[in-house]
N, C-alpha and C positions, 0 to 999 in steps of 0.2 A: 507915219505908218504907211507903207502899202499894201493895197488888198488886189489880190488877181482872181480871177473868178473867169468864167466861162457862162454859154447862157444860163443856166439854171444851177450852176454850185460854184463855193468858192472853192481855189485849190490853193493860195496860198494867203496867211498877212504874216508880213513882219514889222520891224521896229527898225528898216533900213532906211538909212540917209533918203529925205526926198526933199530938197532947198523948200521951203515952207511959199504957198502960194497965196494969194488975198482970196479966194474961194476956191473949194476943194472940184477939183477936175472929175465929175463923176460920170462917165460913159452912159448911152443910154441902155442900160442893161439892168434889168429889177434886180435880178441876185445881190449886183453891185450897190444901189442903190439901199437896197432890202438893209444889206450888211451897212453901209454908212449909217442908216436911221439905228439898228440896232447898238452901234458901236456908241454914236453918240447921245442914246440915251444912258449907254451902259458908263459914261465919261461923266456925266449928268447927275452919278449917283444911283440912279434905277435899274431895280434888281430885276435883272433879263435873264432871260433861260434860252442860250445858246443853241440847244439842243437840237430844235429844233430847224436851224440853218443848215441848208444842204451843203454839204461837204464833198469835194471829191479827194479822198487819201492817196494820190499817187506817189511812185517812188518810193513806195515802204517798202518795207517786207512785213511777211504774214504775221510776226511777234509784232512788230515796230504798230501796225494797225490795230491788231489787237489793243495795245496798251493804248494807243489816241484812243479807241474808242471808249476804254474804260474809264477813261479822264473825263471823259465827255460829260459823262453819267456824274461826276464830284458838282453837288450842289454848289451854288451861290453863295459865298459866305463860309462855307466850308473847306477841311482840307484832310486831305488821307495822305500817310506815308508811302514811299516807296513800298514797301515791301505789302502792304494793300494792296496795290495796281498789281505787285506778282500775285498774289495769295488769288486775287480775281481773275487772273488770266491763267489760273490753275498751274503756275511756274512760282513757285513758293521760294525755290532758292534762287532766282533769277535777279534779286534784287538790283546788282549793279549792270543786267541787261536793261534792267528795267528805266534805270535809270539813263543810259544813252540812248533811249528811245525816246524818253520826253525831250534830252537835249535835242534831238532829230525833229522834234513837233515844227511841221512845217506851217502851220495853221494856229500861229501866237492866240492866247486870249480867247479865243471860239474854240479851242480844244484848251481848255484853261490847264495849261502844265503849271501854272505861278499856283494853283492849289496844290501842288505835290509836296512835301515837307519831308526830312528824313526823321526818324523813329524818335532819333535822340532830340525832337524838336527845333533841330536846325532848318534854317531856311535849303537849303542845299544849292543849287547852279540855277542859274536862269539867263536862257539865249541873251532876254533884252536888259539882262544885268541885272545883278543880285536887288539894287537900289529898287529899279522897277518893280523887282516883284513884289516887295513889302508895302510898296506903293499901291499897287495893283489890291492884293490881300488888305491894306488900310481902306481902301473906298468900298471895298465890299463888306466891310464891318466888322472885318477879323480881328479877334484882339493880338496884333501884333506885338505889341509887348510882352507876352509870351513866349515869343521866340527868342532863340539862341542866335 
């Protein structure tokens, strides 16, 4: 995983190639910091409430924020449909915007897009792959066998 942040917010993590190190490289910057303790108790199993990690959303547009932040709000252990994240961001028909907006989620995991689900209870797309996400949704106690 990499996480980029700035002093006081992150602005991006993903699930891109980083060659694996014997201890992780972490700058001396709290945000950064803040987000490693949080990530690795959240890998640990412990149900962490992301929410409150400062974010910076750049590069969106005004819909594309909207939806990250409405993800934001999707409990631990929970999951809402697409067409939730519309119905919430008052774009009801918007569904399939809706949805290249969480593919656009620049911010893996702390804007938890792996809780988004499509109606028909499929798992739907996921940047860090479909695997990951059911992965991700099994550690946080979702009953995955459930899905489609």
């Amino acid at each position: 995983m990499q996480v980029i942040g700035e002093e006081s917010r992150i602005s991006r993590l993903s699930f891109d190639y980083i060659p694996p190190l014997t201890t992780p490289e972490i700058p001396d910057v709290p945000i950064l910091s803040n987000a490693y303790d949080i990530l690795t108790r959240y890998f640990a199993g412990e149900k962490v409430d992301f929410y409150p990690v400062p974010l910076t959303l750049c590069g969106g547009t005004e819909f594309q924020i909207a939806v990250w932040n409405t993800i934001r709000e999707i409990p631990y252990g929970e999951t809402r449909t697409y067409k939730w994240v519309a119905e919430q961001i008052g774009k009801p028909k918007a569904v399939r915007a809706v949805g290249g907006a969480v593919g656009a989620n620049p911010i893996s995991i702390l804007i938890p897009c792996h809780r988004v689900i499509g109606s028909n209870g499929k798992l739907g797309g996921y940047g860090g792959g479909i695997e990951r996400k059911r992965l991700l949704l099994q550690l946080e106690g979702y009953p995955v066998e459930t899905l489609k």
